[in-house]
C-alpha positions in Angstrom: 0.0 0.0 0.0 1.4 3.5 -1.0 2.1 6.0 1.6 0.8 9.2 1.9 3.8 11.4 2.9 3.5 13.7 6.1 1.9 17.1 5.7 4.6 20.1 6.2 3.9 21.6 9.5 1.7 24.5 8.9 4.7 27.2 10.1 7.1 25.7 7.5 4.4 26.1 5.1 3.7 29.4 5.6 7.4 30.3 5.4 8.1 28.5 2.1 5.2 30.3 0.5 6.3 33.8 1.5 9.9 33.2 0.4 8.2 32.1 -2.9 5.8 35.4 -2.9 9.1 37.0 -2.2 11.1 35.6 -5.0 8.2 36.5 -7.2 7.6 40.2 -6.7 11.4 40.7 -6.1 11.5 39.7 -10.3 9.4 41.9 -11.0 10.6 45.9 -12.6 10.3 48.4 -10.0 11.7 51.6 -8.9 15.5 51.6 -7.8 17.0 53.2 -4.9 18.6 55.2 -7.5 15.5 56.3 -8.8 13.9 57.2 -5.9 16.7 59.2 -4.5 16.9 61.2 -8.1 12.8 62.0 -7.5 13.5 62.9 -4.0 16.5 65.7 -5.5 14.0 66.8 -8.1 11.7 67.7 -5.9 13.7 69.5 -3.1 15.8 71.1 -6.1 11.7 72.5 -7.1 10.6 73.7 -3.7 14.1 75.7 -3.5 13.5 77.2 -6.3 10.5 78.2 -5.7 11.5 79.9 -2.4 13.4 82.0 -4.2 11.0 83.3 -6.8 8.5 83.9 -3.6 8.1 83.4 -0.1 5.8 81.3 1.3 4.8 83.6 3.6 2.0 86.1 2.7 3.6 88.9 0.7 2.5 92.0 -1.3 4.5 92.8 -4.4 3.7 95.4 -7.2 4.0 93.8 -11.2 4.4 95.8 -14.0 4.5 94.0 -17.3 5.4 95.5 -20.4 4.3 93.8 -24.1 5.6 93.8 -27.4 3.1 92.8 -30.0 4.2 92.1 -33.4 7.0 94.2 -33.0 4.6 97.0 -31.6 4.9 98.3 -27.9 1.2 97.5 -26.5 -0.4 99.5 -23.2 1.7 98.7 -20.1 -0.4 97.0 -17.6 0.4 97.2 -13.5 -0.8 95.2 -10.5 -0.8 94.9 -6.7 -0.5 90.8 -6.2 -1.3 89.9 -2.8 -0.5 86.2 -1.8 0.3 83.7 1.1 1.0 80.0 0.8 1.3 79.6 -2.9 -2.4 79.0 -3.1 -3.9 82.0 -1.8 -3.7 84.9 -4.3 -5.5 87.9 -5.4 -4.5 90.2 -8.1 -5.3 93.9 -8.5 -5.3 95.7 -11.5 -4.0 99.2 -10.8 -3.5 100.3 -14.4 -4.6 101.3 -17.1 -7.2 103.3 -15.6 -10.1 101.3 -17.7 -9.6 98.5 -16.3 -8.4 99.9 -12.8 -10.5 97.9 -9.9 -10.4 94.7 -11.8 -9.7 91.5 -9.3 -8.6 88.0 -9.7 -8.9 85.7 -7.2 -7.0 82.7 -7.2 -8.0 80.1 -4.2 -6.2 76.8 -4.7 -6.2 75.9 -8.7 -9.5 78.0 -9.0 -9.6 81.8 -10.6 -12.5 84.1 -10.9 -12.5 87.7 -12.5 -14.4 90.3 -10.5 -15.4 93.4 -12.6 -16.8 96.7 -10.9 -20.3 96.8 -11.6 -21.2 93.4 -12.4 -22.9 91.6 -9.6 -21.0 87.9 -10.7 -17.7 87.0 -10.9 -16.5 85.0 -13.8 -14.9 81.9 -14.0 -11.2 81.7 -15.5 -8.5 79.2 -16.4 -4.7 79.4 -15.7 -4.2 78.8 -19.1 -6.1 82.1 -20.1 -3.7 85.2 -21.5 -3.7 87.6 -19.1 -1.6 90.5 -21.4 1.1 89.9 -24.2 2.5 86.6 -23.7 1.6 86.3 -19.9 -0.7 83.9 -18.3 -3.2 84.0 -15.9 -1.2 81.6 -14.0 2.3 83.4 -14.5 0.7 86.0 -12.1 -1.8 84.5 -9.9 -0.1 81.2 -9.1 3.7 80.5 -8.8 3.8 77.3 -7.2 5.5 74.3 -9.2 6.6 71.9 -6.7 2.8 72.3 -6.2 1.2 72.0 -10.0 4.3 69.8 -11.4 5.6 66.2 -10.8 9.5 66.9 -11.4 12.2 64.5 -13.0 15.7 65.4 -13.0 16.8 64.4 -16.2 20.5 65.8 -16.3 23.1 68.8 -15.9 23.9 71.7 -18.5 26.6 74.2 -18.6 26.0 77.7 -19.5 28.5 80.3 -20.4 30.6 78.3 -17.6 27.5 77.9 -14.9 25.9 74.2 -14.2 22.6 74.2 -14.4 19.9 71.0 -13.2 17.8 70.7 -15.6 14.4 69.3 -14.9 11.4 67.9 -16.4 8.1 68.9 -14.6 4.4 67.3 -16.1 1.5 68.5 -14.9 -0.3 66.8 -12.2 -4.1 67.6 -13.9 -5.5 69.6 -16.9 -6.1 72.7 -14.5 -2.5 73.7 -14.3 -1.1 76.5 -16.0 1.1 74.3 -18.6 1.5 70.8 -19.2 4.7 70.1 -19.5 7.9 72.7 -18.3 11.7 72.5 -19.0 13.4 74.2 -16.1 16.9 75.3 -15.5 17.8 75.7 -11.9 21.3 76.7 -11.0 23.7 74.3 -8.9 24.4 75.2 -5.7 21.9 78.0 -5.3 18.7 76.4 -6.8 18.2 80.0 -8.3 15.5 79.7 -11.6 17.4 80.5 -15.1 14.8 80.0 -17.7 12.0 77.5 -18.6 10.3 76.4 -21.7 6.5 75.6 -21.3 4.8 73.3 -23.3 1.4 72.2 -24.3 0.1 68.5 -23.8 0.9 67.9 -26.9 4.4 68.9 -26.7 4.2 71.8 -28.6 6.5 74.7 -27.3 4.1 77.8 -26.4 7.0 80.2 -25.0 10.2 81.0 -23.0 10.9 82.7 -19.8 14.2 84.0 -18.8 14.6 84.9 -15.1 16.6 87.8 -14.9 18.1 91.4 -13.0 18.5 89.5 -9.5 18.2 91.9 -6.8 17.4 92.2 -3.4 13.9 91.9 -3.1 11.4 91.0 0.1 14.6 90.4 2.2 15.9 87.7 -0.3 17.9 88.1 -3.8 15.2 87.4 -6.3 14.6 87.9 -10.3 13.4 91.0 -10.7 12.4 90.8 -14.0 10.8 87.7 -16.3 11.5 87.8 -20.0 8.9 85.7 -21.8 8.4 84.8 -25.2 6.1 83.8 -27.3 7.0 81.1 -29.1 4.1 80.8 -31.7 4.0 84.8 -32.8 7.1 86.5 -33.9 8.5 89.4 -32.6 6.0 89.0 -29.8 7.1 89.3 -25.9 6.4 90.5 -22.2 8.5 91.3 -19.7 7.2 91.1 -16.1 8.6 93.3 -13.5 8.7 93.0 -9.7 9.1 95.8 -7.1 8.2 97.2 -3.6 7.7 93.4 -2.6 6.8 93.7 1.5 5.6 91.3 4.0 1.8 91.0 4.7 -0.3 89.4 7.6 -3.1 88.2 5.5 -5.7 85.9 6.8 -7.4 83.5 5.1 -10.9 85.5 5.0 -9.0 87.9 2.6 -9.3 85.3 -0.1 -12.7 85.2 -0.5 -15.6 86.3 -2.7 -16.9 88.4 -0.1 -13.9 90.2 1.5 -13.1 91.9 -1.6 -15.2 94.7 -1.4 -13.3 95.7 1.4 -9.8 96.2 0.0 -8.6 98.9 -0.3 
């Protein structure tokens, strides 16, 4: 009579079956350590540089951006930005006078437009042109470790500088662009220029951060040179000044505290 041959005891069992799980998933293709530690640089390499282009405290800081349209110098346009966190922002339009009292708030990804006289805001995208080449987002929202997952995808040199260089995709349709190309300096994580692109991979303009000074306690680019990549001879250049530190509480951003500013 054949023998039936002993049951494994149920520990040893258990133990062969995880090692074989083990074996199993280890085959599979995962992310390295390598990779991992290259996402981690990305990222820390993006929330530096954006410390530099703003604080993350709230701040007010006057813009003035100047437009050349088809080789023709268009209206200069001037703001009062008021913003705190990187996700708080509310844009004043101070100039020209027709458009003076003009308001965008940003709140998170979300924009409106509120116009003097009319009773309901309107709804707008990042993506929107604000004036010349700039954005509604260039303005109202400058947070990319927020809107962007970053890859660091090598180093450049520039007239003797190294530069990381870094791909950022969006993380959802809302955001400003859907792809960027971003040049961060070594050592200093300071911005040198980006190229943003649509989903498609189409390249819709330059920027080029530029005239660092000392502004809001920190050395910052003064000035952003954009340009559009789609229309010739067509470009804006966004200028920062009198940048000072606000205590703004949250009620500011909202729908019904504008009224009250002054």
């Amino acid at each position: 009579m054949n023998r039936i041959p002993p049951l494994l005891p149920p520990l040893v069992s258990r133990a062969v079956a995880a090692a074989a799980i083990s074996v199993f998933f280890s085959a599979l293709p995962g992310i390295s350590q390598a990779e991992e530690d290259s996402d981690a640089a990305a990222r820390t390499i993006l929330q530096k540089a954006d410390e530099i282009r703003f604080p993350i405290s709230g701040f007010e800081v006057a813009v003035r951006i100047r437009s050349i349209e088809g080789g023709s110098e268009a209206e200069v346009r001037e703001f009062k930005v008021l913003s705190k966190g990187n996700e708080n922002t509310i844009v004043l339009t101070t100039a020209p006078a027709s458009e003076r009292g003009q308001i965008l708030l940003m709140k998170a990804r979300d924009l409106w437009l509120f116009v003097p006289n009319v009773s309901q805001p309107v709804r707008l995208s990042l993506s929107q042109r604000l004036t010349g080449v700039v954005s509604n987002g260039d303005i109202a929202r400058a947070n990319f470790s927020g809107d962007y997952t970053p890859k660091l995808v090598g180093v450049e040199t520039i007239e003797g500088q190294a530069y990381h260089v870094l791909d950022l995709v969006a993380v959802d349709r809302s955001v400003t662009y859907q792809k960027v190309k971003y040049w961060v300096r070594q050592g200093t994580s300071a911005p040198h220029k980006a190229e943003f692109y649509s989903l498609s991979g189409r390249l819709l303009k330059t920027c080029s951060y530029e005239d660092y000074k000392l502004l809001g306690g920190k050395v910052r680019p003064t000035r952003l040179a954009m340009v559009d990549a789609l229309k010739e001879n067509t470009r804006s250049f966004m200028e920062y000044e009198d940048m000072k530190d606000r205590d703004l509480p949250d009620k500011v951003f909202t729908k019904e505290y504008l009224k009250k500013l002054e």
